[in-house]
MITORFI-501021 format. One record per atom (N, C-alpha, C): atom name; x, y, z. Coordinates in Angstrom, 2 decimals. Example, Ala and Ser with C-alpha at 12.3 -4.5 7.8 and 13.67 -1.06 7.14 Angstrom:
<pafis>
{pafi "N"; {13.19; -5.69; 7.80}}
{pafi "CA"; {12.30; -4.50; 7.80}}
{pafi "C"; {13.20; -3.30; 7.80}}
{pafi "N"; {12.85; -2.25; 7.08}}
{pafi "CA"; {13.67; -1.06; 7.14}}
{pafi "C"; {12.90; 0.03; 7.87}}
</pafis>
This chain:
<pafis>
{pafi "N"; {0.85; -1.17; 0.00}}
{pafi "CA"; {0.00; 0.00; 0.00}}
{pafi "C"; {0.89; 1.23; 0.00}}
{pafi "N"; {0.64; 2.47; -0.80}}
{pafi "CA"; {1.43; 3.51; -0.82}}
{pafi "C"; {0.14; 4.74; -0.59}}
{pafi "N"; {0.86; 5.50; 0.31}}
{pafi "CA"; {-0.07; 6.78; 0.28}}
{pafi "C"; {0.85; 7.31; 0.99}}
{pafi "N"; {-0.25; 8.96; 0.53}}
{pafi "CA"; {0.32; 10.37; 0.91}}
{pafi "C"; {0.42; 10.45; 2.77}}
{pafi "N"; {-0.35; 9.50; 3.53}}
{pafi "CA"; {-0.05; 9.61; 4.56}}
{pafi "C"; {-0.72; 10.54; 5.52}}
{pafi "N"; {-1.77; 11.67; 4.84}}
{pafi "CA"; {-2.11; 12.59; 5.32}}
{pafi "C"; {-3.36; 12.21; 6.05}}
{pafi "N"; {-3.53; 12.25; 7.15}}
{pafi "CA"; {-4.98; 12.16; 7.95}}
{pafi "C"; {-5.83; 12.52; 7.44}}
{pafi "N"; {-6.69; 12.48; 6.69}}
{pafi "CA"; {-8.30; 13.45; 6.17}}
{pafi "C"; {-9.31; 13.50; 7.29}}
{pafi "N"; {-9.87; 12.23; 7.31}}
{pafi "CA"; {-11.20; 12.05; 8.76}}
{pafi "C"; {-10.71; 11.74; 9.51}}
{pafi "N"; {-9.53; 11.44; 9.67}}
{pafi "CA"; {-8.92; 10.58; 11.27}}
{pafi "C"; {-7.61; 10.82; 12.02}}
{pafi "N"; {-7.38; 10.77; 13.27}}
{pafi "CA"; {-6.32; 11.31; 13.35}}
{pafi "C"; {-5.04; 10.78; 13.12}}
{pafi "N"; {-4.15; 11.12; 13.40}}
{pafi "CA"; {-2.75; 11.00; 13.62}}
{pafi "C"; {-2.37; 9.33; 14.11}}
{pafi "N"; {-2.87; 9.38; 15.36}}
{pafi "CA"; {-2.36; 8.00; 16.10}}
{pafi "C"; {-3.88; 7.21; 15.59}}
{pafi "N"; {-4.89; 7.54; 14.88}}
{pafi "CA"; {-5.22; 5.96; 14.03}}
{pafi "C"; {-4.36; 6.13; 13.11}}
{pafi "N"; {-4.14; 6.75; 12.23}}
{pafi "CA"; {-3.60; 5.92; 11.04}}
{pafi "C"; {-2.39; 5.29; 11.44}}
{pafi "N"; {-1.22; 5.90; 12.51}}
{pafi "CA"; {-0.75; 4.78; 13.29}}
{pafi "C"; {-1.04; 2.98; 13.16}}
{pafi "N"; {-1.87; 3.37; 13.79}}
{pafi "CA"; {-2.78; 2.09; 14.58}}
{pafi "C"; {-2.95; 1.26; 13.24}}
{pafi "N"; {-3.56; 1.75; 12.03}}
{pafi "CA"; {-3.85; 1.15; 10.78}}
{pafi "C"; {-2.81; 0.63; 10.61}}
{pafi "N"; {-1.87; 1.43; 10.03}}
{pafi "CA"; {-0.41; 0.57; 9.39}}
{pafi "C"; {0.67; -0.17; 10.23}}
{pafi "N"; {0.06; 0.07; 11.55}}
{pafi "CA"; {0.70; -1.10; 12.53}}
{pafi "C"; {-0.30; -2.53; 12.02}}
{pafi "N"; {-1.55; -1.79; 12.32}}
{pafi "CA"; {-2.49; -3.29; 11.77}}
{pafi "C"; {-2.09; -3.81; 10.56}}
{pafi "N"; {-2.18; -3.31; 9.92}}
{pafi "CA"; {-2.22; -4.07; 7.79}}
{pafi "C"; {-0.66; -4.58; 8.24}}
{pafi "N"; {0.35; -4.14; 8.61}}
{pafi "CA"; {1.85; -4.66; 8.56}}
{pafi "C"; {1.76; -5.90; 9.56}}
{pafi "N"; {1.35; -5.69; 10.66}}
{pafi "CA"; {1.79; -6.69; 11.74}}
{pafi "C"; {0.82; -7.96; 11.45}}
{pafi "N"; {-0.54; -7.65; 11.27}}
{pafi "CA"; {-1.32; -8.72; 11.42}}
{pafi "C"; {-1.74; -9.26; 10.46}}
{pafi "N"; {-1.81; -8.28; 8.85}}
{pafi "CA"; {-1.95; -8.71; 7.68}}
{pafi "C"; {-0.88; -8.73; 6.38}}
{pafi "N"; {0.42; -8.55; 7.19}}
{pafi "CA"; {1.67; -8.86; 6.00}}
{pafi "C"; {1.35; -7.73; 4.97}}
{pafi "N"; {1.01; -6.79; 4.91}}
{pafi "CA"; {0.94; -5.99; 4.07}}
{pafi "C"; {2.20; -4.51; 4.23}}
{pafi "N"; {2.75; -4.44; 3.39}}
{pafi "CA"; {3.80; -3.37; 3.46}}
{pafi "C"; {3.25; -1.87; 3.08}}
{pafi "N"; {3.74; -1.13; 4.14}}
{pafi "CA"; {2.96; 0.51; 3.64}}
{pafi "C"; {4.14; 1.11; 3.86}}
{pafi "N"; {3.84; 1.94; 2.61}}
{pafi "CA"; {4.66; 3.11; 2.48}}
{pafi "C"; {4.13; 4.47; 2.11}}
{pafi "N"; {4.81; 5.43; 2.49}}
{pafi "CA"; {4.75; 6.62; 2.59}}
{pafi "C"; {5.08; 7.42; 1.13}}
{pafi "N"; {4.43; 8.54; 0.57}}
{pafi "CA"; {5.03; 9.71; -0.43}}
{pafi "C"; {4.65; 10.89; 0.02}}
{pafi "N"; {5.16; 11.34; 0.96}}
{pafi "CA"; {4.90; 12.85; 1.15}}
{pafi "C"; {5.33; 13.93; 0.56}}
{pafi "N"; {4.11; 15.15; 0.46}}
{pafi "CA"; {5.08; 16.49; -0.49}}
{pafi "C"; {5.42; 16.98; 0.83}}
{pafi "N"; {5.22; 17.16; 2.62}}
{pafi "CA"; {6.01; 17.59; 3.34}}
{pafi "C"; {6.40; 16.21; 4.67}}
{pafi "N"; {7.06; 16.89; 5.46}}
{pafi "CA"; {6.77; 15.71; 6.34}}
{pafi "C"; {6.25; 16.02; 7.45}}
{pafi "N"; {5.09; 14.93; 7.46}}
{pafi "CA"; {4.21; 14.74; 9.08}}
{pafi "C"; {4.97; 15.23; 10.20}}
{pafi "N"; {4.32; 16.03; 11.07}}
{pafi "CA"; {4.85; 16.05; 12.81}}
{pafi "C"; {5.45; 14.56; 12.90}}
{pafi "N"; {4.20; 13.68; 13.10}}
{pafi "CA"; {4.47; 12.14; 13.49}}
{pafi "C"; {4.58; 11.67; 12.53}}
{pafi "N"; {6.02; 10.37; 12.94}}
{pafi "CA"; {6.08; 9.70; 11.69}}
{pafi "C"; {5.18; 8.48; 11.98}}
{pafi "N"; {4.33; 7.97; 10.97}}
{pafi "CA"; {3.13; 7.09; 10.94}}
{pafi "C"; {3.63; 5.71; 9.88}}
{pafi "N"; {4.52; 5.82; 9.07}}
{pafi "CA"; {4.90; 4.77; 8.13}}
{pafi "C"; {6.47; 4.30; 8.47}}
{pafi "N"; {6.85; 3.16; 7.91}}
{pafi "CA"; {7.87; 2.74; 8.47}}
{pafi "C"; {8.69; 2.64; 7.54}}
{pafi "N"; {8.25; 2.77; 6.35}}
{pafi "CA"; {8.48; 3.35; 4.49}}
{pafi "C"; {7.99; 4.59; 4.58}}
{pafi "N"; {9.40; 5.72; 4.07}}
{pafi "CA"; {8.55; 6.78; 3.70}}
{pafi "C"; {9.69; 7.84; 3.01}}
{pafi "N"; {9.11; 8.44; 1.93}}
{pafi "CA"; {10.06; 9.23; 0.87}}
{pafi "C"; {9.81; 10.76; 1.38}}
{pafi "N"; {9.97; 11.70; 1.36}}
{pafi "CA"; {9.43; 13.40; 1.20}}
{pafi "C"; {10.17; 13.66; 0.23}}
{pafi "N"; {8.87; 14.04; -0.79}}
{pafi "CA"; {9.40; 15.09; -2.28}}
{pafi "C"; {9.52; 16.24; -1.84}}
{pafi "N"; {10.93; 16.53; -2.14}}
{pafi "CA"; {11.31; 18.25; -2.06}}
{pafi "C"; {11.64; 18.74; -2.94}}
{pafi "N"; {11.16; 19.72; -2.95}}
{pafi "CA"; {11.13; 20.94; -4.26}}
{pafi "C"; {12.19; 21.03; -4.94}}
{pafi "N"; {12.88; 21.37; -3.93}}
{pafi "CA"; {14.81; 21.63; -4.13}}
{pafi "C"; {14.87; 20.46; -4.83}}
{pafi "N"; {14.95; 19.36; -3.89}}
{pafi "CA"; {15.77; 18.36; -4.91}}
{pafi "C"; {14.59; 17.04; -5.48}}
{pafi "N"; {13.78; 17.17; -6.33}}
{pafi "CA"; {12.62; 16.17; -6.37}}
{pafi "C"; {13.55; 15.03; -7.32}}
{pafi "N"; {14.49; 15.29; -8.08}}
{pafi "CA"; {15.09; 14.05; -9.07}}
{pafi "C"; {15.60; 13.04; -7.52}}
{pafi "N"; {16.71; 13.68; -6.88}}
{pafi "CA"; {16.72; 12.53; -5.80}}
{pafi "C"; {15.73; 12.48; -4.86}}
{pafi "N"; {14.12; 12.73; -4.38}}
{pafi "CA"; {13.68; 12.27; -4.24}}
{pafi "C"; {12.86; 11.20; -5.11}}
{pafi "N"; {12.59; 11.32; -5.99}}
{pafi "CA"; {12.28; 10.64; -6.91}}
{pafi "C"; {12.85; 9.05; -6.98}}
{pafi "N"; {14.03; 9.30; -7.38}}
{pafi "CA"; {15.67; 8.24; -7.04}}
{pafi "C"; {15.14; 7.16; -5.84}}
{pafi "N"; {14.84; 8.45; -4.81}}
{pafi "CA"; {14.69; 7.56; -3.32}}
{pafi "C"; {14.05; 6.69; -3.60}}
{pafi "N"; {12.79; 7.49; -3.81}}
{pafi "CA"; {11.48; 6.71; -4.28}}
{pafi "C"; {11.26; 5.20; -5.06}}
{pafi "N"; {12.09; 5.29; -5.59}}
{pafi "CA"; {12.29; 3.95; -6.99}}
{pafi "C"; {13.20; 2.70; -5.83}}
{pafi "N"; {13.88; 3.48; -5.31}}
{pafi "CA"; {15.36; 2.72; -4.75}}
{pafi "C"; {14.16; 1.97; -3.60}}
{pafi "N"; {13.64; 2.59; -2.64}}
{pafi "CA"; {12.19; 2.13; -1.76}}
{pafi "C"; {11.37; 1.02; -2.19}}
{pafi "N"; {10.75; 1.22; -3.08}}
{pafi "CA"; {9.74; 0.53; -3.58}}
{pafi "C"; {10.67; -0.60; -4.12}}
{pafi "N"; {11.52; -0.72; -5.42}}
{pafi "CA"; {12.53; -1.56; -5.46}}
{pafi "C"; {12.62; -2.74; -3.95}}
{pafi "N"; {13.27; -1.66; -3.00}}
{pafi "CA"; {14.02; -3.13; -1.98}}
{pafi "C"; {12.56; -3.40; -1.33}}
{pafi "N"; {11.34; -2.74; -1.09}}
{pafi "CA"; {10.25; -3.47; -0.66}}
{pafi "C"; {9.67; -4.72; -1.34}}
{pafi "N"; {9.79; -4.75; -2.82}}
{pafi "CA"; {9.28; -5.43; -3.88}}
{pafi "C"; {10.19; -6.93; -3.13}}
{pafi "N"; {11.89; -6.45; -3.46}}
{pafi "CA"; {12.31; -7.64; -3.29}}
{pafi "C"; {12.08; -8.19; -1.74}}
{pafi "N"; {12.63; -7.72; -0.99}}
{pafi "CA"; {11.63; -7.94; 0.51}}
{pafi "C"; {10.42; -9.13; 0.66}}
{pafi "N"; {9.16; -8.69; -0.22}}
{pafi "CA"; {7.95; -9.21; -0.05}}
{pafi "C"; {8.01; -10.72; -1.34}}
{pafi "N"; {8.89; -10.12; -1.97}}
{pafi "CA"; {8.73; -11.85; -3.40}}
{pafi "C"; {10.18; -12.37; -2.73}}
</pafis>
């Protein structure tokens, strides 16, 4: 699962709680793409696109998803 990470309806420490759930109890890997970064960090995968430098975030980004892929197969 990849998302922006941002709370909409819920707070902070659920979405916590979520991606502790989907990871711990349902093997599911979450990761993070933020355009800033959260107060709290909530993902245990997570990139921030910055303006300044978005090619190496970008980079990050690929390099992430990459070692998660191999990780999970």
């Amino acid at each position: 699962m990849i998302s922006d990470g941002l709370p909409t309806e819920c707070s902070v420490a659920s979405l916590k709680n979520l991606v502790t759930e989907l990871t711990n109890r349902r093997g599911i890997v979450c990761a993070q793409i933020a355009l800033r970064k959260l107060e709290e960090e909530c993902f245990p995968h997570h990139v921030v696109l910055d303006d300044h430098e978005l090619d190496v975030a970008v980079a990050r980004f690929g390099r992430m998803i990459g070692d998660l892929c191999r990780r999970v197969l």
